[in-house]
Residue frames as qw, qx, qy, qz and C-alpha x, y, z in Angstrom:
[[0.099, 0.628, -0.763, 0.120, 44.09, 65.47, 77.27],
 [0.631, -0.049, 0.679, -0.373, 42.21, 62.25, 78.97],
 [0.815, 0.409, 0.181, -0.369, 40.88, 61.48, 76.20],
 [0.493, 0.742, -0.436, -0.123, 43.69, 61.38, 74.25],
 [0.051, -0.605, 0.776, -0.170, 45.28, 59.49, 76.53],
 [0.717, -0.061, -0.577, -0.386, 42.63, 56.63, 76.02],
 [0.529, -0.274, 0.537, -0.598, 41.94, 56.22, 79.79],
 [0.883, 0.061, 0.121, -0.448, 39.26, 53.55, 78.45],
 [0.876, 0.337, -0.343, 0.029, 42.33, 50.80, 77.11],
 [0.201, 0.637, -0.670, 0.325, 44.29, 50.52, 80.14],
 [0.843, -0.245, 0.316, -0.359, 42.56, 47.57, 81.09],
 [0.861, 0.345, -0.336, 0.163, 45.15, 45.70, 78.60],
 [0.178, 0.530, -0.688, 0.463, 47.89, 46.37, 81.73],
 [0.899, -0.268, 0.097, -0.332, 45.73, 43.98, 84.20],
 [0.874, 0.219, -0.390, 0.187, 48.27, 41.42, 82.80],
 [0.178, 0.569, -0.595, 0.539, 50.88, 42.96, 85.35],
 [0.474, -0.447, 0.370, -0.663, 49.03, 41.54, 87.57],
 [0.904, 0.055, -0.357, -0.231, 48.58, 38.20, 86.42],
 [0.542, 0.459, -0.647, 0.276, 51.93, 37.36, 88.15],
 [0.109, -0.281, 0.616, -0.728, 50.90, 38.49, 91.45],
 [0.851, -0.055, 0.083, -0.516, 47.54, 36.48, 91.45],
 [0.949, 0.066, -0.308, -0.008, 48.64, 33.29, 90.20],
 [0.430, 0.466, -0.631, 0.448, 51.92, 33.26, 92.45],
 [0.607, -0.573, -0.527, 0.161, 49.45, 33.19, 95.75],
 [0.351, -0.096, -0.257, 0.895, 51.14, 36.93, 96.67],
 [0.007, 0.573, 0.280, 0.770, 48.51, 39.03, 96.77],
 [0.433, -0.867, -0.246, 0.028, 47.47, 38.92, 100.48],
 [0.724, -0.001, 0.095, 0.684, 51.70, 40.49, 100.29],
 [0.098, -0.892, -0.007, 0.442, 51.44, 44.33, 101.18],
 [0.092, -0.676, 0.416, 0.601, 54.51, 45.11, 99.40],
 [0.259, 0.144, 0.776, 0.557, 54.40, 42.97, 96.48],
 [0.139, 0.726, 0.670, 0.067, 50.54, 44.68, 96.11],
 [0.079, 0.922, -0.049, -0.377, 52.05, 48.22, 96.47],
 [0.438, -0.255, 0.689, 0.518, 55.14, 47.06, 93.70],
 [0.259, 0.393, 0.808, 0.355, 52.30, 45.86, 91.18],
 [0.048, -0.844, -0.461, 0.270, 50.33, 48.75, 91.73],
 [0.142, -0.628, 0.325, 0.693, 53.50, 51.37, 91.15],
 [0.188, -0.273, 0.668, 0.666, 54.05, 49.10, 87.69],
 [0.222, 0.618, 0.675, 0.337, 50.61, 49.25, 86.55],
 [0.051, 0.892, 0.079, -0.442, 50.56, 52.95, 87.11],
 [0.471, -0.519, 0.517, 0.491, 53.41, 52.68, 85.21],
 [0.403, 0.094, 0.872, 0.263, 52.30, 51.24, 82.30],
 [0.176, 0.737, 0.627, -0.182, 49.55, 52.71, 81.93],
 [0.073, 0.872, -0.183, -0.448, 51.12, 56.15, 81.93],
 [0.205, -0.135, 0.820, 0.517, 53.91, 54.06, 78.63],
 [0.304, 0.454, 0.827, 0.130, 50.53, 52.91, 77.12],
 [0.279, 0.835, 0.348, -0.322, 49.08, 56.29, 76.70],
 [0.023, -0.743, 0.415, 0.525, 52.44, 58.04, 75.96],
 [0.317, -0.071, 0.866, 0.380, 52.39, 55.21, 73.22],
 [0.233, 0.647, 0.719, -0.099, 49.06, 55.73, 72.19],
 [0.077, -0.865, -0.033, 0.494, 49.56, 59.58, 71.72],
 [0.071, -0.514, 0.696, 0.497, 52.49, 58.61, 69.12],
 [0.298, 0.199, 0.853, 0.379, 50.54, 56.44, 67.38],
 [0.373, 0.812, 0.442, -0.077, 47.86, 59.05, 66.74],
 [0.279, 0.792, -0.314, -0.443, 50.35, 61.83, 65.19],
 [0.125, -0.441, 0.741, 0.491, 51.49, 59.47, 63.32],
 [0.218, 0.451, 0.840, 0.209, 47.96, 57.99, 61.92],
 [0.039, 0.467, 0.365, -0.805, 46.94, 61.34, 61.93],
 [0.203, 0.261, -0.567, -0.754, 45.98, 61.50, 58.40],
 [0.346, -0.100, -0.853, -0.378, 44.03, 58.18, 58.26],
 [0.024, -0.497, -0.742, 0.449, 42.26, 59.01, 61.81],
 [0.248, 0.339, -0.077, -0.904, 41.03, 62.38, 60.21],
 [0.465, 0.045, -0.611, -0.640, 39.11, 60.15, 57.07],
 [0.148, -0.266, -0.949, 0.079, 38.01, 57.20, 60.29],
 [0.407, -0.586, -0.621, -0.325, 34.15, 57.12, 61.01],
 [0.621, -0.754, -0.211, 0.030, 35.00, 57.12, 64.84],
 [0.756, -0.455, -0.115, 0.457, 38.49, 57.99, 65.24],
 [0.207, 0.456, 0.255, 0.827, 38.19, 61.42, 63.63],
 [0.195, -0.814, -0.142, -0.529, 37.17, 62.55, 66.93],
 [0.726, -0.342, -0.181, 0.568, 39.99, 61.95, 68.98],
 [0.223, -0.900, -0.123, 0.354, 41.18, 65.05, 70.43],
 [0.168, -0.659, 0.332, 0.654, 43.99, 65.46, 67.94],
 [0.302, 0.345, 0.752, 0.473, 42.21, 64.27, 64.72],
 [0.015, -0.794, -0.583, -0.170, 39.73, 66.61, 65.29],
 [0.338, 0.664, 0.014, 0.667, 42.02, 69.25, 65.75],
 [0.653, -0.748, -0.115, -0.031, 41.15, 70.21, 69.76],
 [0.429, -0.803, 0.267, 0.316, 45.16, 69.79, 70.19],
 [0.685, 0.592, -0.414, -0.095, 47.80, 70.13, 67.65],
 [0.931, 0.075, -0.285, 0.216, 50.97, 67.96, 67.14],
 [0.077, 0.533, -0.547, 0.640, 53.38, 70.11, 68.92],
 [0.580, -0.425, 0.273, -0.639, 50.91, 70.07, 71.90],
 [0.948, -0.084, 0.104, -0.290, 50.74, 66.18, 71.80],
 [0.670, 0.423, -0.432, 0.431, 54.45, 65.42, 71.70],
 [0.249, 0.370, -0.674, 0.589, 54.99, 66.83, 74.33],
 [0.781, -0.351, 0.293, -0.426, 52.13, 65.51, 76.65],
 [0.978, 0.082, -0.176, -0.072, 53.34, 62.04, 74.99],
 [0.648, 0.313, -0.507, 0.474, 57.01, 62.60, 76.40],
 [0.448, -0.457, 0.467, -0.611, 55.78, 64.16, 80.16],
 [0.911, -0.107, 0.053, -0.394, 53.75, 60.76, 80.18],
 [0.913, 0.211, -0.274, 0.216, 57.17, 58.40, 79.25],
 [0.079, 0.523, -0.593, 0.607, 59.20, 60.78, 81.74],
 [0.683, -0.401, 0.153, -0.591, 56.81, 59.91, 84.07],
 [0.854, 0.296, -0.259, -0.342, 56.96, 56.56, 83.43],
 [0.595, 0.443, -0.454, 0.493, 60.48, 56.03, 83.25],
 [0.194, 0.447, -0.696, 0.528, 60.79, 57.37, 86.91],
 [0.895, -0.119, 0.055, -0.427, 57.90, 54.97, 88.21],
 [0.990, 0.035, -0.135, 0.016, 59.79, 52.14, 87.38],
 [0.453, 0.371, -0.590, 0.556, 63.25, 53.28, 88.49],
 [0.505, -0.456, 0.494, -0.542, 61.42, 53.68, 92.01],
 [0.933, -0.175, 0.096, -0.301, 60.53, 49.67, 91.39],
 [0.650, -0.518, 0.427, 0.356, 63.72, 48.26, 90.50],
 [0.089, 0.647, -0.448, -0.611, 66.15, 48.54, 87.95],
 [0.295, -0.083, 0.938, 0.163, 65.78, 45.19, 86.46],
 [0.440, 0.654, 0.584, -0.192, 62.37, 45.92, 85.25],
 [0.244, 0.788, -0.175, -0.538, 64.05, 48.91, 82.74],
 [0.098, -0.252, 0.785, 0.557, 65.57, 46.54, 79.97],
 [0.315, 0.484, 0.775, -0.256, 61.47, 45.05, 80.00],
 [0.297, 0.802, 0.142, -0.498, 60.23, 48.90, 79.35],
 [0.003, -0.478, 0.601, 0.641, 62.92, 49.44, 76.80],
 [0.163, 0.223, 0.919, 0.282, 61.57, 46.10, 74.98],
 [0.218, 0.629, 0.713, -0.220, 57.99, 47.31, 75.32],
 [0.124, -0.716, 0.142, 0.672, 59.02, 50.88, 74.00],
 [0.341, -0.248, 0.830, 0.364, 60.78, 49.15, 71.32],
 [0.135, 0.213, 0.950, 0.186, 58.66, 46.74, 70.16],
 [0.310, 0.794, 0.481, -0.208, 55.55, 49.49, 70.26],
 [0.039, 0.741, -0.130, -0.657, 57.81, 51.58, 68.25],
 [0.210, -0.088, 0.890, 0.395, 58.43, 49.12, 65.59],
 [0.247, 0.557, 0.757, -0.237, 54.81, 48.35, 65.80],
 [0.007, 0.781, 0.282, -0.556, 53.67, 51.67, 65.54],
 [0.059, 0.683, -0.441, -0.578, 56.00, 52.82, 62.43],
 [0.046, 0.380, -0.854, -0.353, 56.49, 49.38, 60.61],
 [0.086, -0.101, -0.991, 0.002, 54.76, 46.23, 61.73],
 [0.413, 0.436, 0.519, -0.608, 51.21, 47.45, 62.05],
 [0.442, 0.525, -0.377, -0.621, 51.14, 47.77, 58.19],
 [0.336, 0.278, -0.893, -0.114, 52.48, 44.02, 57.47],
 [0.672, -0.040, -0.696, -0.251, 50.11, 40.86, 57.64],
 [0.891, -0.287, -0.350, 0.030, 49.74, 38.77, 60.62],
 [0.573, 0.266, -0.407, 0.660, 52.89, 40.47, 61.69],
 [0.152, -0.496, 0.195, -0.832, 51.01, 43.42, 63.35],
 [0.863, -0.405, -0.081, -0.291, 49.12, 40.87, 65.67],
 [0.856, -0.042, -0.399, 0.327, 52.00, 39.00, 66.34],
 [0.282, 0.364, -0.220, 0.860, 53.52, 41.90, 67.79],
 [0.641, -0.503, -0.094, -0.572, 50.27, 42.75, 69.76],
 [0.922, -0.284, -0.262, -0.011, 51.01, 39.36, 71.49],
 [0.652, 0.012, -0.364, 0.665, 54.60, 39.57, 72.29],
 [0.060, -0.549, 0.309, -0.775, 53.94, 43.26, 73.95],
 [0.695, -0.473, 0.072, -0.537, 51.25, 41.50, 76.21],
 [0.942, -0.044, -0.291, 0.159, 54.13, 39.26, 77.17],
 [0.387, 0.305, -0.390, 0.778, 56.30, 41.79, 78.16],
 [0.534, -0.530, -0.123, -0.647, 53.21, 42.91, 80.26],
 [0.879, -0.434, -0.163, -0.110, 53.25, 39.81, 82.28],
 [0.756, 0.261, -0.354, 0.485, 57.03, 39.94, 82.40],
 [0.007, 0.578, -0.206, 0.789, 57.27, 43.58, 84.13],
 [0.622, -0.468, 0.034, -0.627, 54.97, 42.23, 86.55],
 [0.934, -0.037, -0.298, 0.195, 56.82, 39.04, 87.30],
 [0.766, 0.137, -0.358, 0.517, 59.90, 40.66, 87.52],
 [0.314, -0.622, 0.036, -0.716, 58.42, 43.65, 89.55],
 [0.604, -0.601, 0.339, -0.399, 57.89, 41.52, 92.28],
 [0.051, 0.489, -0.855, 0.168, 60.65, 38.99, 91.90],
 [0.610, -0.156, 0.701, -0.335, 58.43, 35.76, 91.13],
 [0.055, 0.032, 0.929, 0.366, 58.67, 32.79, 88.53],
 [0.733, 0.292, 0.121, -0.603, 54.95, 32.41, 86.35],
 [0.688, 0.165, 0.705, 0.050, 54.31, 29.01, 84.94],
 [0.123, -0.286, 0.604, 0.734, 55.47, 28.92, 81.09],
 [0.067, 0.452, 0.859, 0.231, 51.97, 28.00, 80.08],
 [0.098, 0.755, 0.267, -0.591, 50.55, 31.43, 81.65],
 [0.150, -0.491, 0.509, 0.691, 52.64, 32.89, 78.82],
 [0.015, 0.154, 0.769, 0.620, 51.44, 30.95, 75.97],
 [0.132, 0.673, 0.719, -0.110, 47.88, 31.69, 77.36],
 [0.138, -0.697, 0.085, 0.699, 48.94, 35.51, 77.62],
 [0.099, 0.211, -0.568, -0.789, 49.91, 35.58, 73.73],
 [0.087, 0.363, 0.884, 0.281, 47.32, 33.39, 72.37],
 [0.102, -0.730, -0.550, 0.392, 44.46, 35.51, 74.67],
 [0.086, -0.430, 0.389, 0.810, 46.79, 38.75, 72.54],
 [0.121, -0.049, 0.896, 0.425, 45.89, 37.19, 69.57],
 [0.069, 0.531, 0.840, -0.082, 42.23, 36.34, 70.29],
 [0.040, -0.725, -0.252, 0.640, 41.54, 39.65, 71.39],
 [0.258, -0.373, 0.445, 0.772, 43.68, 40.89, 68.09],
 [0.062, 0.061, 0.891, 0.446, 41.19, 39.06, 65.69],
 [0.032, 0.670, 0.742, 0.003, 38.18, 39.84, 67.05],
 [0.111, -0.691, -0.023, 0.714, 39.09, 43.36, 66.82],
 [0.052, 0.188, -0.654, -0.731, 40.11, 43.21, 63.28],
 [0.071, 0.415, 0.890, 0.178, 36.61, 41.44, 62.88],
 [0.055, -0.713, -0.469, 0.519, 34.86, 44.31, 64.42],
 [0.038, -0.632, 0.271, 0.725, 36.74, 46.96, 62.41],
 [0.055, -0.002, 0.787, 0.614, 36.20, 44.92, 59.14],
 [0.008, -0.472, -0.851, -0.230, 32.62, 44.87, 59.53],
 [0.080, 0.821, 0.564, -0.044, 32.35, 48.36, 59.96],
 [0.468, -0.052, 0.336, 0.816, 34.89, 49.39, 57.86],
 [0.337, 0.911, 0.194, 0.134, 34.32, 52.89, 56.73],
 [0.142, -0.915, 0.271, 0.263, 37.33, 55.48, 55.41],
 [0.567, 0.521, -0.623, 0.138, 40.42, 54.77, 54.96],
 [0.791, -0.523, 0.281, -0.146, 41.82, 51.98, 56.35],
 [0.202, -0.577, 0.779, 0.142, 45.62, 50.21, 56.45],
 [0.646, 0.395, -0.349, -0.552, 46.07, 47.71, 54.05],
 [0.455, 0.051, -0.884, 0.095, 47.04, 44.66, 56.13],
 [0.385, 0.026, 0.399, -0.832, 43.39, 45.36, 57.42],
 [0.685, 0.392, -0.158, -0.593, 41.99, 45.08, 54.28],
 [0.414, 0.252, -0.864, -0.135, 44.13, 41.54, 53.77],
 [0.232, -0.118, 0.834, -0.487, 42.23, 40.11, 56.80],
 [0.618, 0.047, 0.171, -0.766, 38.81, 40.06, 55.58],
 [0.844, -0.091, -0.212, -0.484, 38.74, 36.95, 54.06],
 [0.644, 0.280, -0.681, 0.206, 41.03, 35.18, 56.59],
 [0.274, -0.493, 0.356, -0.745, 39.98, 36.96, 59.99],
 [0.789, -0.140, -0.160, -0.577, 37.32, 34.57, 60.68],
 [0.773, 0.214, -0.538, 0.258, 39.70, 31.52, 60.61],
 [0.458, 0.271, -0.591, 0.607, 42.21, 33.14, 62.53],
 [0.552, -0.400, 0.149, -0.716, 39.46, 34.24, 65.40],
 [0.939, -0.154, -0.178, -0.250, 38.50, 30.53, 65.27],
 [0.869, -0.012, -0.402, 0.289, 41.86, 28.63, 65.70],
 [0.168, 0.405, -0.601, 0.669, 43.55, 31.35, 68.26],
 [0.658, -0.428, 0.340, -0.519, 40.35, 30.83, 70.63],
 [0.984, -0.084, -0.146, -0.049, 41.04, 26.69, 69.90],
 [0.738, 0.093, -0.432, 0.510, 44.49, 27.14, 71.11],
 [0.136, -0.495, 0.410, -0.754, 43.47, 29.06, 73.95],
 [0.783, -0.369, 0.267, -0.424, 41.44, 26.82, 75.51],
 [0.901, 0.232, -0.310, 0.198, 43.78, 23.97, 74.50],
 [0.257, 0.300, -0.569, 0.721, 46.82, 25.65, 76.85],
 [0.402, -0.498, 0.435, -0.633, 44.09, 26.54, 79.63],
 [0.921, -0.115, -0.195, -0.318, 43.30, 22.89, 79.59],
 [0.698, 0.413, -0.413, 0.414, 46.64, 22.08, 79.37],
 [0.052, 0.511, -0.439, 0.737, 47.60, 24.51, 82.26],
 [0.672, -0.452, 0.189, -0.555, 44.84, 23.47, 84.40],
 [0.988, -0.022, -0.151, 0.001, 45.92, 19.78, 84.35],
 [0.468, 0.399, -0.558, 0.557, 49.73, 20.76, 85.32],
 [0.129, -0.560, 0.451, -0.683, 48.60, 22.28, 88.06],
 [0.427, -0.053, -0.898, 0.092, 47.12, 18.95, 89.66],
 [0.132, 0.230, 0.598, -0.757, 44.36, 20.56, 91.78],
 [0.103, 0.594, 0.798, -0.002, 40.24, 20.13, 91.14],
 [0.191, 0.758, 0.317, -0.537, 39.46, 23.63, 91.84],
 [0.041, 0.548, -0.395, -0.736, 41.26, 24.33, 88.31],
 [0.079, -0.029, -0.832, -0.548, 39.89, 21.70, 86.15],
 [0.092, 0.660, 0.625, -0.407, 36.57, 22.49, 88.19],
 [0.179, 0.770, -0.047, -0.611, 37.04, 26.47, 86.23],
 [0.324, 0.040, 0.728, 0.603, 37.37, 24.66, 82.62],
 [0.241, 0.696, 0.654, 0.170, 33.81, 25.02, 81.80],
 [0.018, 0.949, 0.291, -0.118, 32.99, 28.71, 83.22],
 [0.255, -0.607, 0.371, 0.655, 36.39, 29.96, 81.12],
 [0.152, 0.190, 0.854, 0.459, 35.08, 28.01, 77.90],
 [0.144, 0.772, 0.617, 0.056, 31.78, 29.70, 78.44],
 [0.096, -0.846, 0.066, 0.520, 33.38, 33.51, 78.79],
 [0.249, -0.370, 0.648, 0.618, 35.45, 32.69, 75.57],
 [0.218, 0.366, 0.830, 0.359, 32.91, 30.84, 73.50],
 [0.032, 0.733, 0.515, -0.443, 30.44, 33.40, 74.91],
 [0.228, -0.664, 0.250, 0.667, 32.57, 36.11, 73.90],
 [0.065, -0.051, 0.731, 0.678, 33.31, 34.86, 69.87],
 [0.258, 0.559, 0.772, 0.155, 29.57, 34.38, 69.39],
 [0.046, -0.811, -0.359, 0.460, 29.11, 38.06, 70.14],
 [0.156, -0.446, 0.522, 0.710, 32.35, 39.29, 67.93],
 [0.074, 0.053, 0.812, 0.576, 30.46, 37.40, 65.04],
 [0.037, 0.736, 0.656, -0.166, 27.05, 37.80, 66.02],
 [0.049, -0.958, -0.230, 0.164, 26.90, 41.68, 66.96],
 [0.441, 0.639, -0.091, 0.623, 30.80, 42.81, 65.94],
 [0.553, -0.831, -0.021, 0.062, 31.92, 43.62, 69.78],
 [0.777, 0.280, -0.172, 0.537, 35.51, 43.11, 68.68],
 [0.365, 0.483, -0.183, 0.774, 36.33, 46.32, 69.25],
 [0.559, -0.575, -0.041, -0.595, 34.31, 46.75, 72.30],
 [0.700, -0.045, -0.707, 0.091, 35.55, 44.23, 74.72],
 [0.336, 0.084, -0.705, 0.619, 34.81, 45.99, 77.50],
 [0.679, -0.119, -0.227, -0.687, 31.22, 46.25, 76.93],
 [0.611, 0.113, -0.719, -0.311, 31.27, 42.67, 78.07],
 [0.256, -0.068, -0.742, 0.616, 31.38, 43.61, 81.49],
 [0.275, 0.097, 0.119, -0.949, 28.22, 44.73, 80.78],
 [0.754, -0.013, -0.562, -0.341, 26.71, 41.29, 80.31],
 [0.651, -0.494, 0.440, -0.373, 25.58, 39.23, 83.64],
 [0.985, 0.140, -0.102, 0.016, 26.07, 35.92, 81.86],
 [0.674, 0.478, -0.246, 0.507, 29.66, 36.90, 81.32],
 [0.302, -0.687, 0.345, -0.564, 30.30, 38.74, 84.61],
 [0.729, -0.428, 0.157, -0.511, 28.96, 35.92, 86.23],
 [0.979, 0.013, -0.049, 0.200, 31.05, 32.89, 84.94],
 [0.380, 0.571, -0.506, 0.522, 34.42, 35.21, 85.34],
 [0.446, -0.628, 0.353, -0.531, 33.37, 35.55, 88.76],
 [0.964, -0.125, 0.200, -0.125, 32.88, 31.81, 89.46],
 [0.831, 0.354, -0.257, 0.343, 35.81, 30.69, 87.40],
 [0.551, 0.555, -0.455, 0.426, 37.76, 33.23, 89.78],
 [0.671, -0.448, 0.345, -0.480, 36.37, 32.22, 93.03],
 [0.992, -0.079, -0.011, 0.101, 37.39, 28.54, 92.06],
 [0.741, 0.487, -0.217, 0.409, 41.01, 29.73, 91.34],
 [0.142, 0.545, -0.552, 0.615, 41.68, 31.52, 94.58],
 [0.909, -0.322, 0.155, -0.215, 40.27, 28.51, 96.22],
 [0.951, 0.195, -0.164, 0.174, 43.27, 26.80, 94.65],
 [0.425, 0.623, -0.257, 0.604, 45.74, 29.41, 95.19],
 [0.095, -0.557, 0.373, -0.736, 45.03, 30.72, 98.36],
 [0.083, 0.030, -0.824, 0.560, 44.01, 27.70, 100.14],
 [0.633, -0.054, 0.094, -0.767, 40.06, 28.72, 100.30],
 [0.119, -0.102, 0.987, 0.032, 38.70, 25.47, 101.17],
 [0.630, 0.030, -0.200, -0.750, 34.84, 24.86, 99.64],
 [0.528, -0.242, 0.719, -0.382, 33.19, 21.58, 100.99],
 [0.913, 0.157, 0.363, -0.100, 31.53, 19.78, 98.24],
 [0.704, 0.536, -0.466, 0.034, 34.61, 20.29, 95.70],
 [0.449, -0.377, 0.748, -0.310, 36.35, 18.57, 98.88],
 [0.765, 0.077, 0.516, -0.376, 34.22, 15.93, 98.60],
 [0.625, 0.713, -0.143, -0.283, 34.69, 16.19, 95.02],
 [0.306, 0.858, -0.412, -0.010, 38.15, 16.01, 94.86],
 [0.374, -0.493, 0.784, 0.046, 38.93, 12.84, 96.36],
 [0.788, 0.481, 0.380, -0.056, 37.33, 11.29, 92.87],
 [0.500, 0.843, -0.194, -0.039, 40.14, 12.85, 90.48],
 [0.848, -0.145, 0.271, 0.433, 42.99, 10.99, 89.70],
 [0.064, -0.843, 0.293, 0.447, 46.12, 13.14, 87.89],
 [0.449, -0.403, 0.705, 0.374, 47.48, 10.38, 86.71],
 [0.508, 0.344, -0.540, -0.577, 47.06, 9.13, 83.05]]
């Protein structure tokens, strides 16, 4: 049943959190037990979503290399049996987020939604099925905004989709280059466009974090340009190099990469939270904002 429930991809609800970091609320007991409730929350939607998308690929996971041994490709539970774990998991769910407030339930619905669409329709169709990818991880950051009742800078957002996106492409890279079976046929349209689109979502990700970092009119953020440019660039050499696409959490299994997130987010809750550091002090009466 764990398995099924893909335990190993609910690092894609982190985003709920994004709201509470960048808003300067995390030393905020309650807002940290709120975010907490709605990333349980999520999590438990994400599987029960997951689940429904395997009886319904259930055919084409049976013919994949690797995903012909999920727990209901491979027969372990049938489809009865996985309906209804996938609707305990959205009951669940559902009264998680009426304990956080009600305002957050028109969100779920969207997310619901928008993975059902996904899931039945838009995963098949071009560029659509990514786009979709992006807007869910937008409702992500939303739930988590509106979970603890605090405005996010409209640039987070575009970073949020784009970062969707990125992620989206280097997956599809991964999966194309070790395409075996059957696979969905606005898969097969990526291959000779994948590349591209890998290339220009990471250039308009680091184009908004520039962007963002310069709104925000503090050193310690345009100090974390580089060591976010090196976790990203890092990152795409690998997707193209070695095919990690689909792996992206293998990457936490690289010190290089471990090591500039860390730094990049030791400069940002210097910015947020006030952490003063002496030589960007020093530093910082050399930067001008202005143009």
């Amino acid at each position: 049943m764990l398995k099924e429930m893909r335990i190993k991809d609910w690092y894609k609800n982190l985003i709920v959190f994004i709201p509470l970091f960048f808003s300067g609320q995390m030393l905020n007991p309650q807002a940290d037990a709120i975010a907490i409730v709605a990333f349980v929350s999520l999590c438990l939607l994400s599987s029960s979503v997951y689940v429904f998308n395997d009886i319904v690929d259930l055919k084409e996971d049976k013919a994949h290399s690797s995903k012909k041994k999920r727990p209901l490709a491979a027969g372990l539970i049938t489809v009865g049996q996985a309906t209804i774990i996938a609707s305990i998991l959205l009951v669940l769910s559902l009264v998680l987020t009426f304990s956080i407030r009600m305002s957050i339930l028109p969100l779920v619905l969207a997310f619901i939604a928008s993975n059902t669409i996904y899931s039945l329709w838009a995963r098949k169709v071009f560029v659509l099925d990514s786009i979709f990818i992006g807007v869910n991880f937008i409702i992500r950051a939303f739930i988590g905004a509106v979970a603890i009742s605090v405005p996010i800078s409209a640039w987070l957002f575009a970073i949020i989709f784009f970062l969707a996106l990125y992620l989206t492409y280097a997956k599809r890279y991964g999966e194309l280059k070790t395409m075996e079976g059957a696979q969905r046929a606005s898969l097969n349209e990526y291959k000779e466009v994948v590349g591209s689109f890998l290339t220009i979502s990471c250039a308009m990700l680091l184009f908004l974090y520039v962007m963002y970092t310069m709104s925000m009119k503090k050193v310690e953020y345009i100090l974390s340009m580089p060591f976010a440019t090196y976790a990203l660039l890092r990152h795409m050499y690998l997707v193209f190099s070695e095919g990690i696409g689909e792996n992206f959490g293998g990457m936490f299994l690289r010190i290089d990469f471990v090591l500039a997130l860390a730094l990049w987010a030791i400069l940002i809750l210097g910015a947020i939270y006030g952490i003063e550091f002496s030589v960007i002090k020093s530093v910082a009466k050399y930067v001008s904002f202005t143009p």
